[in-house]
C-alpha positions, -999 to +999 in steps of 0.1 A: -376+633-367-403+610-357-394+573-364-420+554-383-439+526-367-427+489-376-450+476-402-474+446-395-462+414-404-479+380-400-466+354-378-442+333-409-427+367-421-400+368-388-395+337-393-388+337-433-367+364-426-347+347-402-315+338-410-306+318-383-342+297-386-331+294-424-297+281-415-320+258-389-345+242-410-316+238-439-294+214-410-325+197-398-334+189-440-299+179-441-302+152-410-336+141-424-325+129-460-292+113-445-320+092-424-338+087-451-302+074-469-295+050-437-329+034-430-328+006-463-295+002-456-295-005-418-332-026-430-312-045-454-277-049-438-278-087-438-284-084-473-255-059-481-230-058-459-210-091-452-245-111-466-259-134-448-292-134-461-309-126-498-340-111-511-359-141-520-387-152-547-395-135-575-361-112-579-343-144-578-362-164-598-380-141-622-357-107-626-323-123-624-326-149-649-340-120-675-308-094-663-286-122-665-295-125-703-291-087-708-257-087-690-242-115-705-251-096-742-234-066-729-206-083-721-204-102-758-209-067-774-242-081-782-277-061-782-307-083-763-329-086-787-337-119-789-338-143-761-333-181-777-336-197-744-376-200-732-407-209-755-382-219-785-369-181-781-390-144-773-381-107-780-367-096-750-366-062-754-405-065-758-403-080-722-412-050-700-406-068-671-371-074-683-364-035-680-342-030-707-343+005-709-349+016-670-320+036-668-314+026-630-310-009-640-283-003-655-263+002-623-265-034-618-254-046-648-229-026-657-215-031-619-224-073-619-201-070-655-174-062-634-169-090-621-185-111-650-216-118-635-204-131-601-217-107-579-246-094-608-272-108-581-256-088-555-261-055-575-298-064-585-309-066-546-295-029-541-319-018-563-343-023-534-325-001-507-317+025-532-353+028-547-362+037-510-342+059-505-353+077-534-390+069-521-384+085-490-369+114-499-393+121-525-422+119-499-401+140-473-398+172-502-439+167-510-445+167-470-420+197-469-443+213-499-476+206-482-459+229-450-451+202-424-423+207-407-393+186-410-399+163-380-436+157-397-420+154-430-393+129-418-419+109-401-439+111-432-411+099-449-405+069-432-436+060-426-439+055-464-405+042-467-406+014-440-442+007-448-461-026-458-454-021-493-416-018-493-409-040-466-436-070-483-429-064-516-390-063-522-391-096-543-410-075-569-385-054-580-407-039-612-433-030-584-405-013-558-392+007-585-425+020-598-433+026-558-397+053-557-416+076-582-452+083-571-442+109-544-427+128-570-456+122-593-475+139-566-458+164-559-458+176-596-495+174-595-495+196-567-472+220-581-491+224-614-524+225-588-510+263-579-499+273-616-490+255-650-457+258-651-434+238-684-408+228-659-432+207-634-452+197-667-415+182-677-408+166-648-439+148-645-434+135-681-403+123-671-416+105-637-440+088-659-415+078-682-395+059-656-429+044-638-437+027-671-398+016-681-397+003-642-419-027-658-446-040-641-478-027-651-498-032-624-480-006-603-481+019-629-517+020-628-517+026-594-494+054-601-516+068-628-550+060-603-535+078-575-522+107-596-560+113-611-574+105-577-553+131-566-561+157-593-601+152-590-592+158-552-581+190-554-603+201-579-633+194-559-615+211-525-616+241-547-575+242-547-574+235-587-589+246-619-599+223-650-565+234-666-547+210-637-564+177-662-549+198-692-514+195-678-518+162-663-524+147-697-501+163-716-477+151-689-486+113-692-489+116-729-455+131-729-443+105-705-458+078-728-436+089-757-404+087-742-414+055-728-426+046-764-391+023-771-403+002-744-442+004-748-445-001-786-430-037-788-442-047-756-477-037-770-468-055-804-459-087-779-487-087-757-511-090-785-501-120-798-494-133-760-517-152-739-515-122-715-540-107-737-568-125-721-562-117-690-588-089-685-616-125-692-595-144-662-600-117-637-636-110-626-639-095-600-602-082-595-586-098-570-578-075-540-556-081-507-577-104-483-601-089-452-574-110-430-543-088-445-558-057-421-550-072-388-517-068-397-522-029-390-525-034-357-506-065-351-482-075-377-479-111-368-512-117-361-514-148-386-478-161-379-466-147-412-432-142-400-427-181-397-445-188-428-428-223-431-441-236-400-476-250-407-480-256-370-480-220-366-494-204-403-523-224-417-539-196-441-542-205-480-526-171-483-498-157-499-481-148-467-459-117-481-499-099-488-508-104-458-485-070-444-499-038-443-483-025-416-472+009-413-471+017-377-495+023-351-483+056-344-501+058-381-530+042-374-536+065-343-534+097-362-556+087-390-583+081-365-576+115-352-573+133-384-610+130-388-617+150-360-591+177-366-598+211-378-580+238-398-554+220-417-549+218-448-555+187-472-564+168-440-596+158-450-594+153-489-560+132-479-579+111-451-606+103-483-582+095-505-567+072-477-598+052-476-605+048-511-571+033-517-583+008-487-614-003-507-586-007-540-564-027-525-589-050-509-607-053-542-633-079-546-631-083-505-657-053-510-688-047-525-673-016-544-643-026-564-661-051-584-687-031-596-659-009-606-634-033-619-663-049-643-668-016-664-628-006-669-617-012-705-602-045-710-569-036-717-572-014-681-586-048-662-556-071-679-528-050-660-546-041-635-536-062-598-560-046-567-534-061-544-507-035-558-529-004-544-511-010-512-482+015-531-512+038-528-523+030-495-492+035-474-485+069-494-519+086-487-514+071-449-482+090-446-496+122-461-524+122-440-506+113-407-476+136-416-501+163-418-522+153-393-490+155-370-480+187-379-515+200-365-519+185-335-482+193-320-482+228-333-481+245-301-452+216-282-420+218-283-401+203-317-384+176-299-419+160-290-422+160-330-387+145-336-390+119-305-426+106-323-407+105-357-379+088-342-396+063-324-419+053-359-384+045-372-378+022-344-410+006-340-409+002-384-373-014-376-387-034-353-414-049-363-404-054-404-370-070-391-386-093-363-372-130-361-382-155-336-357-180-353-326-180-379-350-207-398-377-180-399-384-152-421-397-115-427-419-104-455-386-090-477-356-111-461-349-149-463-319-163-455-289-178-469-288-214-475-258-239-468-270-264-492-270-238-518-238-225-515-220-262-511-237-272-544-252-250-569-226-216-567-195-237-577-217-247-610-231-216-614-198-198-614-187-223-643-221-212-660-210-177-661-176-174-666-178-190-702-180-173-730-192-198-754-228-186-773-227-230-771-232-227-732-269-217-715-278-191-703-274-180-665-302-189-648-299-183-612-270-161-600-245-162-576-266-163-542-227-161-524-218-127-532 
């Protein structure tokens, strides 16, 4: 008998078939996500191991105190409904900024109770390093989606991970939790691009649910902004159909109902709140400054790494918006990925890239005022440009990531891993820098001695009691 030719296959089909290359990609996924595990840590190991520093600012002085309350109730068998401490008392389980009912948050208290509140500061400031993890790897499985492969995907990954907005914005812990979930908001955008399926329309109702219990608004309209700029994208690539805004609503209006607990008081609140007038306060819209994008190309352009010397910074800036930096590597291949051909997304990503560099700069442009003015009110009053960094640095790594992938498709893989690698050293590098123990980055401060001879010994007293006579905590235990 005559044997029978081999049939034609296409150039993937060996390699789907392949065991071996299976087996391969599965080892390389498997090195990836345990980077994408060790980066926060190793970025934050002054913080966490043996601490010698602390995330400083707001997470200290805004999002302890309100945990602190919440803890000490759990503690006294007590539910947190009513704070009798600020303003003669407030509902603060209407405070979404106080995220009650963020189930991650509940790591730290239930951890910081322990120890009866001694170390509860400790347990908040991991919430940073383990929202990026989650960040990461999120963005590394939507890179792996889009095809890249997992060097592209890692540096992707990382590039969104160790970016300006994690590394500037870790003393906004409302806005680094909302940050974790938008790659996987994404991706389930993408998914229901190629077919409606229930399961991704679940999961996206469930991403948005956490995005709006993380509690701060501002990011989850960047979430929401990203996610529609996303959708009208593909739509108008040709990739999706009109039924992709069917499942995309029914998603956030299912998110919105199991977030409802959370969103129906702090509705009820923020009516009768000052913060109702917001949307008459802000104009034009705010917006990152013109100044924040030298920082792409040299990070401390402006001296923002010694932002207590006034010899060296003089700008009337908040120094910790004034980093945008995700790696020139980054920059470099979003020049290029105007000019390359054939792959996919590349150019509806790069777009998307630069209109969430006209958001974030806000009323620094001509456009985003024009915009901003015509929004609904109660859009404008949560509505921060400055946040659309989140949305920045992810369409950056998308469209790098991809833009990778193309341009090394015919070198050797370890060209693609050497690149990814040497992001993550130049990210360490750079978001870590210190001229001086005195000085510090946009996410780290550290530790004073003043602090600890004086204030933890009377803090400690503070939270050890168990007296409803005795105030509340207000500060923490900065020694832990």
């Amino acid at each position: 008998m005559l044997a029978q030719n081999p049939k034609p296959t296409t150039a993937k089909e060996p390699l789907a078939r392949s065991p071996w290359r299976s087996l391969s990609d599965r080892w390389a996924s498997g090195i990836a996500v345990l980077f994408f595990i060790a980066q926060p840590l190793v970025f934050f190991k002054r913080v966490l191991f043996n601490p010698q520093a602390h995330i400083p600012f707001d997470i200290e002085q805004f999002h302890l105190p309100l945990v602190t309350y919440i803890a000490r109730c759990v503690r006294q068998g007590i539910f947190p409904f009513w704070d009798p401490y600020p303003y003669c008392g407030v509902p603060i389980h209407a405070d979404i900024q106080a995220q009650l009912f963020y189930p991650l948050s509940w790591i730290s208290i239930v951890l910081g109770n322990l120890s009866a509140g001694h170390k509860l500061f400790y347990w908040l400031e991991w919430q940073v390093p383990l929202h990026m993890i989650l960040a990461g790897v999120f963005t590394f499985f939507l890179l792996r989606h889009l095809g890249a492969s997992v060097p592209s995907a890692l540096f992707g990954g990382t590039v969104y991970q160790l970016g300006g907005y994690f590394a500037s914005q870790a003393q906004h812990l409302g806005a680094i939790c909302c940050g974790a979930w938008l790659p996987l908001v994404l991706l389930c955008v993408w998914k229901l691009s190629a077919s409606i399926r229930v399961k991704w329309v679940a999961l996206l109702a469930c991403s948005i649910a956490l995005v709006f219990l993380a509690g701060f608004p501002a990011a989850t309209m960047v979430v929401l902004g990203a996610a529609g700029l996303l959708a009208v994208g593909l739509t108008l690539s040709h990739r999706a159909s009109w039924k992709l805004f069917v499942a995309l609503g029914c998603g956030v209006a299912l998110g919105i109902c199991i977030a409802a607990i959370q969103l129906v008081p702090t509705y009820q609140l923020s009516r009768l709140s000052v913060a109702s007038m917001r949307s008459q306060w802000y104009v034009t819209g705010a917006g990152l400054h013109i100044q924040s994008l030298a920082s792409l190309i040299v990070p401390n352009y402006y001296h923002i790494f010694t932002p207590s010397d006034p010899s060296l910074y003089k700008l009337p800036i908040n120094f910790t918006f004034l980093y945008v930096y995700c790696g020139l590597i980054t920059v470099a291949l979003l020049g290029i990925a105007a000019f390359v051909r054939r792959a996919p997304y590349i150019r509806m990503l790069l777009l998307l890239t630069l209109i969430s560099a006209v958001w974030m700069l806000g009323d620094s442009t001509p456009i985003y005022p024009f915009v901003f003015r015509r929004l609904p009110g109660l859009i404008r009053g949560a509505l921060y440009a400055e946040f659309a960094l989140m949305a920045f640095c992810m369409f950056a790594a998308l469209t790098s990531a991809v833009t990778l992938e193309r341009v090394t498709a015919r070198v050797p893989k370890w060209l693609c891993w050497g690149i990814a690698l040497l992001t993550e050293a130049l990210e360490f590098r750079v978001a870590t820098e210190r001229s001086t123990p005195s000085t510090t980055s946009p996410a780290i401060l550290a530790r004073s001695p003043e602090f600890k001879s004086f204030s933890t010994r009377r803090i400690r007293r503070c939270v050890s009691t168990t007296s409803t006579k005795e105030p509340t905590l207000l500060f923490g235990d900065r020694t832990c």
